[in-house]
N, C-alpha and C positions, 0 to 999 in steps of 0.2 A: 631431672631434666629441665625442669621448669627455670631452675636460678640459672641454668646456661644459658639457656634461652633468652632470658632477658636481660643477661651479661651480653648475649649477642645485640641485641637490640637495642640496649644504650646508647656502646657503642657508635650503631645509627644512625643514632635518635637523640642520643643526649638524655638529661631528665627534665630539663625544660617542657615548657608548652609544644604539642605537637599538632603539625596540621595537617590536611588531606593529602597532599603533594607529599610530604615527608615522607607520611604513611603507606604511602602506596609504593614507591621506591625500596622502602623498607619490606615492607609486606611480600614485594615481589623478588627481593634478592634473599631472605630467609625464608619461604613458602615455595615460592617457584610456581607451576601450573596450579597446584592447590588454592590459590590465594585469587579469592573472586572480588578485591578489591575492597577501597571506601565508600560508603553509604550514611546519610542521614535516614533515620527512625525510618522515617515512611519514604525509601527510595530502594531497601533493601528488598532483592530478587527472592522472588520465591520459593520455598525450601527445595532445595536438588531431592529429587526422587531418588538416585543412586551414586553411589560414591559418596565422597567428604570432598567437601569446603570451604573456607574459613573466611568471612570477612570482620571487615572492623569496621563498628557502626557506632552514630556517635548517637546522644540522646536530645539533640535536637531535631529538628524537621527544617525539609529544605522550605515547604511552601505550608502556612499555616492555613488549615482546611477551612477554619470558619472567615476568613476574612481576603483569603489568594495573596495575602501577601509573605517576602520571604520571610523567613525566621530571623532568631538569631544566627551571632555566628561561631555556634558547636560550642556544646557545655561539657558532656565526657565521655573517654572511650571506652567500648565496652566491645567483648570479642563475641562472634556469633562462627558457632561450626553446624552447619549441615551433615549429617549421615544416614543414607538409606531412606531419606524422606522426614527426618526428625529433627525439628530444631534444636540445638542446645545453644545456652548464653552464659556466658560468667562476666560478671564486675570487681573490678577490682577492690570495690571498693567495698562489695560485701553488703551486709545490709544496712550500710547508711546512704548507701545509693539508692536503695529502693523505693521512693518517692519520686527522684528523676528522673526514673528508668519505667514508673507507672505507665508510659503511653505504651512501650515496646509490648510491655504485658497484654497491654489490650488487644494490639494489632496484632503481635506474633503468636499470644500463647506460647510462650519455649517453656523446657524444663532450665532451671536454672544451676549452676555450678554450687558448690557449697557457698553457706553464707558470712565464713571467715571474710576480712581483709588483707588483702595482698600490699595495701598501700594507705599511708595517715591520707584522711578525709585531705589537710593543706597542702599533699602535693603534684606535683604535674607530671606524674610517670604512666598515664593509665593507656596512653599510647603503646609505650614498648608493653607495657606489663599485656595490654591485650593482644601483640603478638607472639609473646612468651607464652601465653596461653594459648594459643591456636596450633602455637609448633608442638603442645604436649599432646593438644586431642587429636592433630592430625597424622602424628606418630605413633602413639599408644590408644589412641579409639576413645570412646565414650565415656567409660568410668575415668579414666584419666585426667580427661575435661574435667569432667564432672567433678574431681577432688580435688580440681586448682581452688 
């Protein structure tokens, strides 16, 4: 299900660089009610108590906490599904993302997806790839996620 998924999402999206606007257009005509939108690190809503849903959040922050001033402008996409009050989170990029996804850790605590990579560290696919991911854990549930 996964590679249809982001055969749809290409499509899109392209494999180029993606941005909030794109992704949410996207997000919302492959996801549909499910899809609670785009978010930087610390803008993302807090875990739905019941049901699933999926946003896409990237791993920068809109306002940096020690200084008020904005960030940058979005380093990479990473997909976050809610279920039944649970966060889950998958990166594409596996664990060599796991140094710029350190804040998400801190704030969110999620369980995280396997730590394969979906995509090489130099390219710009992590947009579609984390709605390809979203469509398999919001169709097939948790472990699904969890083994993108």
């Amino acid at each position: 299900m996964y590679d249809d998924a982001y055969r749809r999402a290409v499509r899109l999206l392209g494999t180029e660089r993606t941005f909030t606007s794109q992704l949410e257009r996207a997000g919302r005509q492959l996801l549909g009610h499910q899809f609670g939108g785009v978010h930087a690190r610390d803008t993302l809503p807090p875990v739905l108590r019941s049901g699933r849903r999926g946003y896409v959040v990237n791993t920068d922050c809109l306002v940096d906490a020690q200084g008020g001033q904005a960030c940058g402008g979005g380093v990479h996409w990473l997909s976050v599904l809610d279920i039944d009050g649970e966060r889950l989170m998958s990166d594409p990029l596996g664990r060599v993302g796991t140094k710029q996804r350190s804040d998400l850790d801190r704030i969110h605590r999620p369980t995280w997806s396997q730590d394969d990579p979906e995509m090489p560290a130099d390219a710009s696919t992590c947009g579609p790839r984390s709605l390809a991911a979203l469509a398999v854990g919001l169709a097939e549930g948790k472990q699904a996620f969890l083994a993108v």
